[in-house]
N, C-alpha and C positions, 0 to 999 in steps of 0.2 A: 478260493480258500486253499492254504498250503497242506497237502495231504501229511497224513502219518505214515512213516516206516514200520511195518510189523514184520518181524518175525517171529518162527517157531525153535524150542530148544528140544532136543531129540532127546533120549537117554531109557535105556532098556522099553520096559512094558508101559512105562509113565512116571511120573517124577512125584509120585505117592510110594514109598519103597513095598507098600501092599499090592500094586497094583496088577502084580502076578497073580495075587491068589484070587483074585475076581474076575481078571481074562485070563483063562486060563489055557484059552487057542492059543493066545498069542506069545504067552509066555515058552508054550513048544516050539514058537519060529524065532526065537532071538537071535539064533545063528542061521538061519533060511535068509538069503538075500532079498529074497522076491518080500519077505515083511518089509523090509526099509525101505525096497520101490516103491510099495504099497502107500507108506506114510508117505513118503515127498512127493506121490503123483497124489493124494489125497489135499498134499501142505498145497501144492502146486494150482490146484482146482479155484483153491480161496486166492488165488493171486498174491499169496505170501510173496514178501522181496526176496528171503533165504530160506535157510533152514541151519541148524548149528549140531552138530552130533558130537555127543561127547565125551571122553576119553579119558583117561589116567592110564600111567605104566603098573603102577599096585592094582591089586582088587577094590572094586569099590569100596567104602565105607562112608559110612555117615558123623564122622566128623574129621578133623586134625587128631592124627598121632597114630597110635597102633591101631590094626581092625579089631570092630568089635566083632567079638566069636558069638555070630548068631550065624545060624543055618537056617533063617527065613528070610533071607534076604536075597537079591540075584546078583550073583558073584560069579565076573568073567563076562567078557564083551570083545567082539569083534574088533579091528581094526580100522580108528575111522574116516582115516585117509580113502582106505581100500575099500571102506564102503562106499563113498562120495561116489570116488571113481567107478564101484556100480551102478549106483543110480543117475548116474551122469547121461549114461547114452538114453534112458529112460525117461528121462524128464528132457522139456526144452524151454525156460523159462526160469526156475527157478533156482537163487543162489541156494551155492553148494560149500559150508565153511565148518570143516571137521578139525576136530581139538589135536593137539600138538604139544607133548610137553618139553619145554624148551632147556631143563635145566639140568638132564641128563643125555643129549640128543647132540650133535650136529649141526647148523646154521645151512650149509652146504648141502646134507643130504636132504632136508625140508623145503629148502627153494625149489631143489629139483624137482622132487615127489607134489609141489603145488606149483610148478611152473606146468608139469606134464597136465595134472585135473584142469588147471586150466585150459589147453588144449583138447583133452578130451572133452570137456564140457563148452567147447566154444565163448571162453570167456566169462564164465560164471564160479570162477574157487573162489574161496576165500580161506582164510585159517583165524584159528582161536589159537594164542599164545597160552600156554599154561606152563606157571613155574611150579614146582616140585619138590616143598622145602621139607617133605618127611622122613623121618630115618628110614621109614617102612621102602617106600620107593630107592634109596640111596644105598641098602644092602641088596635092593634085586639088582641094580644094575653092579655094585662095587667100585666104585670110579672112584667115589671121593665118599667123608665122614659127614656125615650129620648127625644129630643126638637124634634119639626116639624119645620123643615127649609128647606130653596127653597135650590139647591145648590150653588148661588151667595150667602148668606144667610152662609153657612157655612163653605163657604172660607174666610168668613172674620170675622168668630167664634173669641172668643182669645181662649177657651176654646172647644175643642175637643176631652179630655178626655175620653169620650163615644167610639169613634171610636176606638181610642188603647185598651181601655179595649176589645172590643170586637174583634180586632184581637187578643190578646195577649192570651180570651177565646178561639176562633179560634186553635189555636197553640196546647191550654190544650185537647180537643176537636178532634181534629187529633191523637195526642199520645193518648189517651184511647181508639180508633176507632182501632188503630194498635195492641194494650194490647189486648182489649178482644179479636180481632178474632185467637193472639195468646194462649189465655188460656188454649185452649183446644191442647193437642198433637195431630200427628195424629191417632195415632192408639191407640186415648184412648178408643172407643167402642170395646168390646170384640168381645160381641153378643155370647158367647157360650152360647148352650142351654142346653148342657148336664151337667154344672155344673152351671147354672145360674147366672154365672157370665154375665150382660149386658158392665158395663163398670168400668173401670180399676182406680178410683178413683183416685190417686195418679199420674195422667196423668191429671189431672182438678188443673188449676192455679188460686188463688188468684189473680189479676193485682196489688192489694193495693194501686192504684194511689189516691195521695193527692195530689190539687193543692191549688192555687187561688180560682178557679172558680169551679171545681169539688173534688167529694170525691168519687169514684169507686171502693167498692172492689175485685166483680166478684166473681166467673167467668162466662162467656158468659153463654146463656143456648141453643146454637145452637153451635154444635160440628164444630172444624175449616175449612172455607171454602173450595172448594175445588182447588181453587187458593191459598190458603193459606191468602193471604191478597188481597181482592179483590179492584182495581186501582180507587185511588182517584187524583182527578184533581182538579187544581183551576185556576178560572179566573182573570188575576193579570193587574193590569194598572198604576200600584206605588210601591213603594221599599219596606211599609209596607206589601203587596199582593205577593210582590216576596219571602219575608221573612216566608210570612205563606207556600210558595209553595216549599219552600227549606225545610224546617222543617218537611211538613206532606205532601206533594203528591209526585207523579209519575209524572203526569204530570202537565205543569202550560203551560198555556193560555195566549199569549197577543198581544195587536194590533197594531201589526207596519203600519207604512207607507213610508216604504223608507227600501233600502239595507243597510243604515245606521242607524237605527231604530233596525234593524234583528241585525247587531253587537254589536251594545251599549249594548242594555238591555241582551242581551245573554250575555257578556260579565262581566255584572254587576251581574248578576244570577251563573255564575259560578265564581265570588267574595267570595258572599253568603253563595255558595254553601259549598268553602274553609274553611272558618271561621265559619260553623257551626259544633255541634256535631252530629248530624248524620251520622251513620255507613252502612247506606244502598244505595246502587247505588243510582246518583244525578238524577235527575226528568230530562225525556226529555221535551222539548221545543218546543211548535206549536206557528204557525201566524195565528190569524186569521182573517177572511177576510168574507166580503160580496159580495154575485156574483149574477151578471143580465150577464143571458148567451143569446146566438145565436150562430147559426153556420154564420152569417152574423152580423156584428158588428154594421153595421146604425142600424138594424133591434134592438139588444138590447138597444141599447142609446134609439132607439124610445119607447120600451118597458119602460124603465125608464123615462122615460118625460110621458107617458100614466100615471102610477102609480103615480107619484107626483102629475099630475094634478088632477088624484081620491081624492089623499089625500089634496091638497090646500097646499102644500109647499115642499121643494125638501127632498128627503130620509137625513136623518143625524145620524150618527151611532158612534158610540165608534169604533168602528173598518173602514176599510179602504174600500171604495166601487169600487168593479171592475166589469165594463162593458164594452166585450168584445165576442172575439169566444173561444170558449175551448181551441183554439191550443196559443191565445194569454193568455190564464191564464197559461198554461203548462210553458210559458215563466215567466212568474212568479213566480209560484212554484218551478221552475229550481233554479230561482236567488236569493229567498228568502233562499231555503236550501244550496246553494252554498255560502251564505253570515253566515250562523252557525244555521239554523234551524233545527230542528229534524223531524218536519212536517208542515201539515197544519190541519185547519180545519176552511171547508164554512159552509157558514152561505146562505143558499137558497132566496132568496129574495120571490119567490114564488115557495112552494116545489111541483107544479103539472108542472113545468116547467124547474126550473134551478135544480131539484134533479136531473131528468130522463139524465139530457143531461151531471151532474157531473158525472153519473154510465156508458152513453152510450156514450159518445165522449170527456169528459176530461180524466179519466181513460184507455183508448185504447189510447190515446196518452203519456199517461204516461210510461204505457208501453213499445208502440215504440222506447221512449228513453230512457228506460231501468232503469222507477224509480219507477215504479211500477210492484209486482209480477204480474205471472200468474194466481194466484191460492191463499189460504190462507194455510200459513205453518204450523197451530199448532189449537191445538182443543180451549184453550183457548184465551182470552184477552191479557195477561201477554204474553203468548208464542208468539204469534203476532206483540206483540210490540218489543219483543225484552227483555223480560225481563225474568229474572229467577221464580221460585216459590220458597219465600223464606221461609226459616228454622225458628222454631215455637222459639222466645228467651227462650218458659220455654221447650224447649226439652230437655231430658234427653240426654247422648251420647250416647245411644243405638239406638235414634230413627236414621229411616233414611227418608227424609224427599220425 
C-alpha cells in the first residue's frame, strides 16, 4: 500500500487565533527558541515528513487588507528562516520548510539563506513561497505601490494588475531560486592542499537569467546544496497559485473541503501540469486541514466552542476544520488520498494539544492501516518524500550527481 505524506503547519500558540488564552505557558515562550525545538522534536516523534513555520512581513492578521485593531490576538513572530535553522541542529529527521515572502524580498538573498539551512540541517530545508499582494506589507517595506483594499474591496477591483504582476514575479522568482542552487557543480570544491587548488572554477556557473522583474547573473556564493535543490512549496487556493506551483515547486498546498474538492483541483493541477514546460517531476499534492483532536469527540467539539468563546466568534479558516478523534481524522486522510491526494498537512489548532496526539495517536493509527511507515527511510527531505536529487542543469557529463 502506498503511504501518505503528512505534515505539520506551525504558526504562534495554534492555528485557533484563541489559542493563547487557554495555554497560556506557552503563549510566554513564543519568542523562547527552545518552544519550537520543542514542537519539531515533538512533530519529529510522530515520524512527520516536515514541518512548515509560518510567516508574513506585516503583523499577522486574519484576513486580506488592513489589520484588524484587535488586541486579543498575537501580533509579532520570530523569523522563520532563523527559527529552522534553530531547530535544525536539534532534530535529525524531520523536514524543515519556513515561509518566505517572495514579493518584497530578493531571489538571491533566499537561495542563500535556504541553500545554508540546508547544509546546516544535512539536507532537510525546504521553503514556502509566499506572495505579498497587500498595501499593508508594500508601505512597511516602500519599494513599490499597492492599493490598501479590504478584500470585498478587491473583488470588485476592475483593476488587479498588481496581483498578476506579482504572481507572474513569483514564477521569475522560483526559476532563479532553482538557477543558482544549480550553479554550482557538485564537485566544484577541490580543496587540495598540496597543489592549492581550493576549487575548480570552470564548475561555477553564470545563471544569466534576465526577466521582467529580475536580472541575475550569479553565480551562488554557497556551494550546491546538499539536496541539490532544496523543496519549495506553495500555498495555492486559485488557478493563478496552482500555476506558480506547477511552474516552481514540489509541493503545492490547498484546502479542500469535500472528496470532490480533492478531485477537481488535483485534476486541474495535473492539467497544468501537462501544458506546462517544465522538465522536472510534477509537484506532489497535500489537503490541508485544521484539527481540534480528542480521543473522545464531544470532548473536542467542547474544546472548540471553549476557544471561540475566548475568542468572541466561531474559528473561520481558509482551509476546512476537523473536530473529531484521531481514528475519525485517519478516516479522512484515508479518503481524501484515496480521492488523488499525495498527503496531508494539519494545521494544530492549539500546538500543546492537537500536535502531541497528531505524533501520539493519529500517526499509530495510520500505521495500523498501513499508511504510514515505521520509521523514516532516507536521511534527507527529498529522500522522504519520495523524490530524487536532482542533477545540477550546468553539469558537465562527467559529473555524477
Amino acid at each position: 500500500m502506498t503511504h501518505v505524506h503528512l505534515g505539520v503547519a506551525l504558526d504562534g500558540v495554534g492555528w485557533h487565533p484563541a489559542a493563547w488564552r487557554d495555554d497560556t505557558e506557552n503563549a510566554k515562550r513564543l519568542t523562547d527558541p527552545e518552544y519550537w525545538v520543542d514542537l519539531a522534536q515533538t512533530a519529529e516523534r510522530g515520524l512527520l515528513d516536515f514541518l512548515t513555520i509560518d510567516d508574513t512581513l506585516a503583523l499577522q492578521s486574519e484576513t486580506y487588507g488592513p489589520p484588524i485593531p484587535r488586541t486579543d490576538r498575537v501580533r509579532g513572530r520570530l523569523d522563520s528562516v532563523l527559527i529552522a535553522s534553530r531547530i535544525a541542529p536539534r532534530t535529525k529527521h524531520i523536514g524543515l520548510i519556513p515561509t518566505a515572502v517572495v514579493t518584497h524580498t530578493e531571489p538571491f538573498h533566499l537561495a542563500k539563506a535556504i541553500a545554508t539551512l540546508d547544509f546546516v540541517s544535512s539536507g532537510r530545508a525546504g521553503v514556502r513561497l509566499k506572495v505579498g499582494v497587500t498595501g499593508t506589507e508594500a508601505k512597511l517595506i516602500g519599494r513599490r505601490h499597492i492599493p490598501e483594499l479590504t478584500l470585498s474591496e478587491l473583488k470588485a477591483a476592475t483593476d488587479t494588475s498588481f496581483v498578476t504582476d506579482a504572481f507572474d514575479e513569483a514564477v521569475d522568482y522560483g526559476e532563479v531560486l532553482h538557477r543558482l542552487w544549480d550553479s554550482w557543480e557538485d564537485d566544484a570544491e577541490i580543496r587540495d592542499q598540496s597543489t592549492g587548488r581550493f576549487i575548480d572554477r570552470n564548475k561555477l556557473h553564470y545563471i544569466d537569467f534576465e526577466g521582467r522583474h529580475f536580472s541575475v547573473k550569479g553565480p551562488l556564493t554557497v556551494p550546491r546544496p546538499p539536496q541539490g535543490q532544496p523543496i519549495v512549496g506553495v500555498l495555492a487556493h486559485s488557478t493563478d497559485v496552482y500555476r506558480l506551483g506547477v511552474a516552481v515547486a514540489d509541493l503545492i498546498w490547498f484546502t479542500p473541503r469535500s472528496n470532490a474538492d480533492v478531485r477537481s483541483v488535483s485534476a486541474e493541477i495535473v492539467d497544468l501540469a501537462a501544458a506546462s514546460e517544465r522538465n522536472t517531476p510534477p509537484a506532489k499534492v497535500f489537503g490541508d486541514l485544521v484539527v481540534v483532536l480528542d480521543p473522545d469527540r464531544e470532548r473536542a467539539v467542547d474544546r472548540l466552542h471553549h476557544l471561540d468563546e475566548l475568542s468572541g466568534e466561531p474559528l473561520a479558516s481558509d482551509a476546512d476544520i476537523f473536530t473529531g478523534t484521531p481514528s475519525e481524522l485517519a478516516d479522512l486522510v484515508e479518503a481524501w488520498t484515496t480521492a488523488g491526494l499525495d498527503g496531508i498537512r494539519l494545521r494544530p489548532a492549539s500546538n500543546a494539544i492537537d500536535l502531541p496526539l497528531i505524533s501520539e495517536a493519529l500517526v499509530p493509527e495510520l500505521q495500523h492501516r498501513g499508511l504510514r511507515p515505521d520509521g523514516y527511510s532516507a536521511n534527507t527531505l527529498r529522500g522522504n518524500l519520495g523524490l530524487d536529487r536532482p542533477r545540477s542543469r550546468y553539469a558537465t557529463s562527467s559529473e555524477v550527481s
